[in-house]
N, C-alpha and C positions, 0 to 999 in steps of 0.2 A: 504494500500500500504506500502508496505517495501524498502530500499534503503540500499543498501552499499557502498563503497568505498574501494576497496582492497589493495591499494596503493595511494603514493603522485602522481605519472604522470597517474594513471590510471583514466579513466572519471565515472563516478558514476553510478552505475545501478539499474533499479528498478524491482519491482518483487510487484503479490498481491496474498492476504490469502484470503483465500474462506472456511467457515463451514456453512454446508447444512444437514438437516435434511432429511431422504427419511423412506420409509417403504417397506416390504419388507416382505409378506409371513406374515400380520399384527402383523408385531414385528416394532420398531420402533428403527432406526438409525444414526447416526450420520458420517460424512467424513469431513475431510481438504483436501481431493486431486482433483486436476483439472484433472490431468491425469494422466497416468502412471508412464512416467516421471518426474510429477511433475510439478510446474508451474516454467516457463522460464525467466530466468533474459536476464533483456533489459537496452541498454545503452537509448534508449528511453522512457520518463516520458508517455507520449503518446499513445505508444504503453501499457503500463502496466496499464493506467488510463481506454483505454477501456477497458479494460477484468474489469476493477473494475466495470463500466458503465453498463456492460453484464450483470453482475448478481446482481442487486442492492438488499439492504437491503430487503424481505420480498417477495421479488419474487418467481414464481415458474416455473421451467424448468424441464427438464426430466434427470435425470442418470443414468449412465452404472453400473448394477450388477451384481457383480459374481454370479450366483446361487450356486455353490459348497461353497462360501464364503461372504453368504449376508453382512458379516462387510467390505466386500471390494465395493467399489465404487468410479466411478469416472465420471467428468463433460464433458471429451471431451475424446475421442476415439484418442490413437495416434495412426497416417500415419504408413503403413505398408513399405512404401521408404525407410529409412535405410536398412532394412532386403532385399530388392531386388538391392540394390548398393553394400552388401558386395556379395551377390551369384554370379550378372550378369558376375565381371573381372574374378570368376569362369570359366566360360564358355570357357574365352579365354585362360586361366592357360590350362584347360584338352582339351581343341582342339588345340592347342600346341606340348601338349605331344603326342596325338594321331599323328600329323602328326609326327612327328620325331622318335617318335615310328614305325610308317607306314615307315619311310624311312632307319632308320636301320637295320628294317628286311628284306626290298626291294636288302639292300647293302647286306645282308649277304647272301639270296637268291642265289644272282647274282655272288659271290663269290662261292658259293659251287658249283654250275654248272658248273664252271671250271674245 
C-alpha cells in the first residue's frame, strides 16, 4: 500500500501496487497494472486495504491480455460508463439542432410561399 498527502489541508490518500506474473502463448510475463487506468487513489485506508486483501501475496487469479500485445495486461476490466456519459448529452446537442434546424427551414418555407 502507498499513501500520499498532496497538501497541509488536504486529507491523505491511499492507493496499492500489484506485480503479477501470467503467461501467455508459453512465454512468460510480468505486469504492475490493475487496470487500464491504473489503480485509484482513495481518501479511504479501507477501501485500498481490500484491493490489497484481493490479491494476496502468492495467489492466483485470472488476467486480461492483449493478444496483439501479450506485454500488456491487466487485473480488472474498466466500466465502459464514462464513454456512454460523454456520447448520451450527445444525443440531446444533435436533436437540438435537428429540431431548430426543422424549424428554420419550416420558417423559411412558409416565407417563400408568400
Amino acid at each position: 500500500m502507498d499513501q500520499r498527502k498532496i497538501g497541509a489541508d488536504v486529507v491523505t490518500e491511499y492507493n496499492f501496487g500489484v506485480l503479477y506474473g501470467y503467461s501467455f502463448g508459453n512465454k512468460a510475463y510480468t505486469s504492475e497494472r490493475y487496470s487500464l487506468r491504473g489503480a485509484p487513489w482513495s481518501s479511504s485506508e479501507s477501501r485500498a486495504r481490500k484491493r490489497v486483501e484481493k490479491f494476496p501475496v502468492g495467489s492466483t487469479c485470472p488476467c486480461y491480455v492483449d493478444s496483439d500485445n501479450p506485454a500488456a495486461a491487466v487485473l480488472k476490466l474498466d466500466s465502459k460508463a464514462p464513454g456512454y456519459s460523454l456520447w448520451f448529452p450527445l444525443i440531446f446537442v444533435v436533436g437540438g439542432l435537428g429540431i431548430i434546424g426543422g424549424a428554420l427551414r419550416s420558417e423559411r418555407n412558409a416565407r417563400a410561399k408568400e
